[in-house]
C-alpha positions as CSV (number, residue, x, y, z in Angstrom):
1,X,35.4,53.4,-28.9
2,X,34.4,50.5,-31.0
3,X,32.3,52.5,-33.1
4,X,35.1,55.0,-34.0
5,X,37.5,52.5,-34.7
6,X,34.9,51.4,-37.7
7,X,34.9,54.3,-38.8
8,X,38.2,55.1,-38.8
9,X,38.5,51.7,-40.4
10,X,36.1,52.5,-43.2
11,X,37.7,55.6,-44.0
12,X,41.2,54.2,-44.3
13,X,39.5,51.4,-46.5
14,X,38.0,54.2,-48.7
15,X,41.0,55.9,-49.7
16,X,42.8,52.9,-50.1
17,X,39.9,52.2,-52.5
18,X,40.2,55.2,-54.3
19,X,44.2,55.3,-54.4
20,X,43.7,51.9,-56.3
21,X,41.6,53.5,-58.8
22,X,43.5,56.4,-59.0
23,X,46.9,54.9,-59.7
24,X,44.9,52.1,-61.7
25,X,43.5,54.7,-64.1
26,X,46.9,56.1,-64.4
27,X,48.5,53.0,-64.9
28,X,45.8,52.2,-67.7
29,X,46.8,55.6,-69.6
30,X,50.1,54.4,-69.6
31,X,49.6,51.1,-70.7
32,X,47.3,51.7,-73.5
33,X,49.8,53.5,-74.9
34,X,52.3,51.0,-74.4
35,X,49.8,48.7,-75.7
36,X,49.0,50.9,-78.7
37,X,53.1,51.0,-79.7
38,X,53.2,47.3,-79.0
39,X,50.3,46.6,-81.2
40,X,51.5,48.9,-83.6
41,X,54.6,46.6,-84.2
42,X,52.5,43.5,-83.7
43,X,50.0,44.5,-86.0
44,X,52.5,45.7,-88.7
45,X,54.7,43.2,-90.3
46,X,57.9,44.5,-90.7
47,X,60.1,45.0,-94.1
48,X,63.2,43.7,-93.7
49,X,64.2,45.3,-97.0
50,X,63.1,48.4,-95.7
51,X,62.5,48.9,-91.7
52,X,64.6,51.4,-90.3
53,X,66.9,50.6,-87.3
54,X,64.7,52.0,-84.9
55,X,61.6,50.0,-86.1
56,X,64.0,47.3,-86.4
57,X,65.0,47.4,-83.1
58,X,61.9,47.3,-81.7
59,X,61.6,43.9,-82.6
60,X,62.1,41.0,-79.5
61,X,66.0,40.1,-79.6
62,X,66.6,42.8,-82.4
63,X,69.2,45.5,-80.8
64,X,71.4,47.5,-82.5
65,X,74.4,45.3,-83.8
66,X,71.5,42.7,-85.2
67,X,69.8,45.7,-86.3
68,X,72.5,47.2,-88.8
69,X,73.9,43.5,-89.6
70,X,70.4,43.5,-91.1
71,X,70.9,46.8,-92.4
72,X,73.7,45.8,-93.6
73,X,72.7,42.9,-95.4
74,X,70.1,43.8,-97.6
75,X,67.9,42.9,-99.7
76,X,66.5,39.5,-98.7
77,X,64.6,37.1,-100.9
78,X,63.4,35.8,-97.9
79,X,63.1,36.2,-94.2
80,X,64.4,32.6,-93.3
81,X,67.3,34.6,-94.8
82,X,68.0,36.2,-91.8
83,X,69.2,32.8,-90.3
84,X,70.5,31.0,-93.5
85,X,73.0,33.9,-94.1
86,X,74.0,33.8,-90.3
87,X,72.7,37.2,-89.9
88,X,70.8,36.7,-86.5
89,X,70.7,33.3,-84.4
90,X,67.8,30.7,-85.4
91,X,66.4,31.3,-81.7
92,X,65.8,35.1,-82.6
93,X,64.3,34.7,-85.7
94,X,62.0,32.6,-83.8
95,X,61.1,35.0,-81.7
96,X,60.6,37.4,-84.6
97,X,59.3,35.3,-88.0
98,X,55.9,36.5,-87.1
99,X,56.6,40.3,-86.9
100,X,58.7,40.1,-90.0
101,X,58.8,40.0,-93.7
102,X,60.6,40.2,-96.7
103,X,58.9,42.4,-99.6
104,X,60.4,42.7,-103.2
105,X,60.3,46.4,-104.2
């Protein structure tokens, strides 16, 4: 009795094991490419003067009203613009001064 319920206890333990890598392997898949579309924001700076709405968007705190009051808005000199013309709160352009910039065409 003892003997099967080690066993039984060993195979319950296995698939567990192998669910976990499973749905971990998955997961991964999934989150490379979330990592690859965050990175591909985070690695980018992006052009105020430019960006589209959906790239602007993408941005932390950036939805679609502060997106086309950007829009709106253009060009910028600057991207402190963004707050010194009251176009997004200072605490969002915190969030985004990294991601962003302002190029002169």
């Amino acid at each position: 009795m003892r003997t099967s319920a080690l066993v039984v206890l060993f195979l319950v333990a296995g698939l567990f094991l192998a669910g976990c890598r499973g749905a971990g392997t998955a997961n991964q898949g999934g989150n490379s490419r979330a990592s690859a579309n965050t990175n591909k924001a985070d690695g980018q700076l992006v052009d105020l003067n430019s960006a589209t709405k959906a790239q602007l968007i993408s941005l932390p705190g950036i939805g679609e009203a502060y997106a086309q009051r950007i829009i709106d808005n253009r060009p910028y000199r600057e991207k402190t613009d963004l707050i010194r013309r009251d176009i997004i709160p200072e605490a969002t352009y915190r969030e985004i001064q990294e991601k962003v910039i302002a190029k002169h065409n």
